[in-house]
C-alpha positions as CSV (number, residue, x, y, z in Angstrom):
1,X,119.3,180.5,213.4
2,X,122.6,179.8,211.8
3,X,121.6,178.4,208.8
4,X,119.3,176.5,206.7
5,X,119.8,173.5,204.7
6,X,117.2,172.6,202.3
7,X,116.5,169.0,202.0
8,X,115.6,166.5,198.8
9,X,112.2,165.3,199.6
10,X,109.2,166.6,198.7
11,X,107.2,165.4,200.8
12,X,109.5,166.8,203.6
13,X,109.9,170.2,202.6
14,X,108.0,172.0,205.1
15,X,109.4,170.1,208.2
16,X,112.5,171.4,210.2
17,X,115.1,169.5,211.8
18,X,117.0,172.0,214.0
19,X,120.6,171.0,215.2
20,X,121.5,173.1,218.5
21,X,124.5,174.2,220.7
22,X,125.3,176.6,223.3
23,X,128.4,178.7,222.6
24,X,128.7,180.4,225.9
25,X,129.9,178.8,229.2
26,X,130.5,179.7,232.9
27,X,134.0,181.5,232.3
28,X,135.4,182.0,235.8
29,X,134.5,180.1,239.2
30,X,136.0,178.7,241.8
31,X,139.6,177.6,241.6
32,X,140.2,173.7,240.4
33,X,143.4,173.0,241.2
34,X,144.7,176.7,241.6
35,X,142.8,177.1,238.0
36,X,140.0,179.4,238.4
37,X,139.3,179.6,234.5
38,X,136.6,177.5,233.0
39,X,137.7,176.6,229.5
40,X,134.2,175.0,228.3
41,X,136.2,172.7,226.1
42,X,133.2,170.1,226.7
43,X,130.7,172.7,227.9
44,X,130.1,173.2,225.5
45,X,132.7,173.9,223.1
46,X,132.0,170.3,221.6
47,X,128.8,170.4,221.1
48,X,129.5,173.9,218.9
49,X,132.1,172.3,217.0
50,X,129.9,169.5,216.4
51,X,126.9,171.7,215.1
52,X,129.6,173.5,212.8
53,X,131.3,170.3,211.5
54,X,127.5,168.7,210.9
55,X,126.7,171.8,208.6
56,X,129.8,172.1,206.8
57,X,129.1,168.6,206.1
58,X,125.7,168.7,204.9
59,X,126.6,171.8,202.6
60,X,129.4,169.4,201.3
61,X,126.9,166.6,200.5
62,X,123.2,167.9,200.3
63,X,122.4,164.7,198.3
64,X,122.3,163.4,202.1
65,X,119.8,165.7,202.8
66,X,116.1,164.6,203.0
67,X,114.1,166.8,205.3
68,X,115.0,170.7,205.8
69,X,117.7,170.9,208.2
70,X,118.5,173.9,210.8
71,X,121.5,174.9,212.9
72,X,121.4,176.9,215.4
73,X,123.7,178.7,218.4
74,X,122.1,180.0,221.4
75,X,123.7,181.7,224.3
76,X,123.1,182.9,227.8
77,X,122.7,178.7,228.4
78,X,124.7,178.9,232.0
79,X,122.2,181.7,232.7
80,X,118.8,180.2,232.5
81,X,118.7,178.8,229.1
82,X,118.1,182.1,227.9
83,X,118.8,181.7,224.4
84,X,117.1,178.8,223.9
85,X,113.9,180.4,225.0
86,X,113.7,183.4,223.0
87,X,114.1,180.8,220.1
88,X,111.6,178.6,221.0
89,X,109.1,181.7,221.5
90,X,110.6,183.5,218.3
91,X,111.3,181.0,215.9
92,X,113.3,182.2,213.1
93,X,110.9,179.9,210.5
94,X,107.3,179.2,211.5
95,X,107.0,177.7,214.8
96,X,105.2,174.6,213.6
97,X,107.1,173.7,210.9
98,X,109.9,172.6,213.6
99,X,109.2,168.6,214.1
100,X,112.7,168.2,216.5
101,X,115.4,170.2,218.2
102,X,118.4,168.2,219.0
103,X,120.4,170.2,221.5
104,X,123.6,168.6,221.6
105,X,125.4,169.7,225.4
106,X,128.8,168.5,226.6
107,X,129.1,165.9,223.3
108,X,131.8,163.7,225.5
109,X,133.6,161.2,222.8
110,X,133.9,158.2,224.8
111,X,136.8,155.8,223.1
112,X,135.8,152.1,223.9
C-alpha cells in the first residue's frame, strides 16, 4: 500500500476504496520497427501516473473524501499478476474492510 487517505464519513470509516496500478512492464521484446525497447508509456505508465495524480489530489482536497481511500502499486504484473496477488492474500489493512479495488491498466485518453 502506498498510502492511506482517511475519508469524512462516519458511517464509512471502516470501508476501503483501493486505487491500483502496475509500475512494472515488459521492458525488452521483439523489435517494432527496429525498436526492441518497450517504453510502457500506456502499460502502464498511465495508469501509475493516474494513481499518483488521484492521491496528490485527494491530500490537496480531503473535504472530497467520504469513505477511506487506498493507493496502491504492485509489480511483477507482466509476470503473472504477482503483485497483485500477494496483496490480495496479505492485505496491508484487514482483508474485509476492502469493499473495491479499481485497478486502472493502460488508462488510454481517448480525445473525441
Amino acid at each position: 500500500m502506498v498510502a492511506k487517505l482517511e475519508g469524512s464519513d462516519p458511517a464509512l470509516k471502516n470501508e476501503f476504496v483501493v486505487l491500483s496500478a502496475h509500475v512494472d512492464h515488459v521492458g525488452i521484446g521483439a523489435p517494432i520497427n527496429g525498436d526492441k525497447i518497450y517504453n510502457g508509456a500506456m502499460d502502464d505508465g498511465s495508469g501509475s501516473a493516474l494513481v499518483l495524480d488521484f492521491a496528490a489530489e485527494m491530500k490537496a482536497h480531503p473535504e472530497k473524501l467520504k469513505a477511506l481511500r487506498a493507493v496502491s502499486s504492485v509489480t511483477a504484473e507482466e509476470k503473472g499478476l504477482l503483485g497483485s496477488k500477494y496483496f490480495a492474500a496479505h492485505p496491508t489493512v484487514p482483508g474485509k474492510s476492502i469493499v473495491a479495488d479499481v485497478n486502472v491498466d493502460m488508462f488510454l485518453p481517448i480525445c473525441p
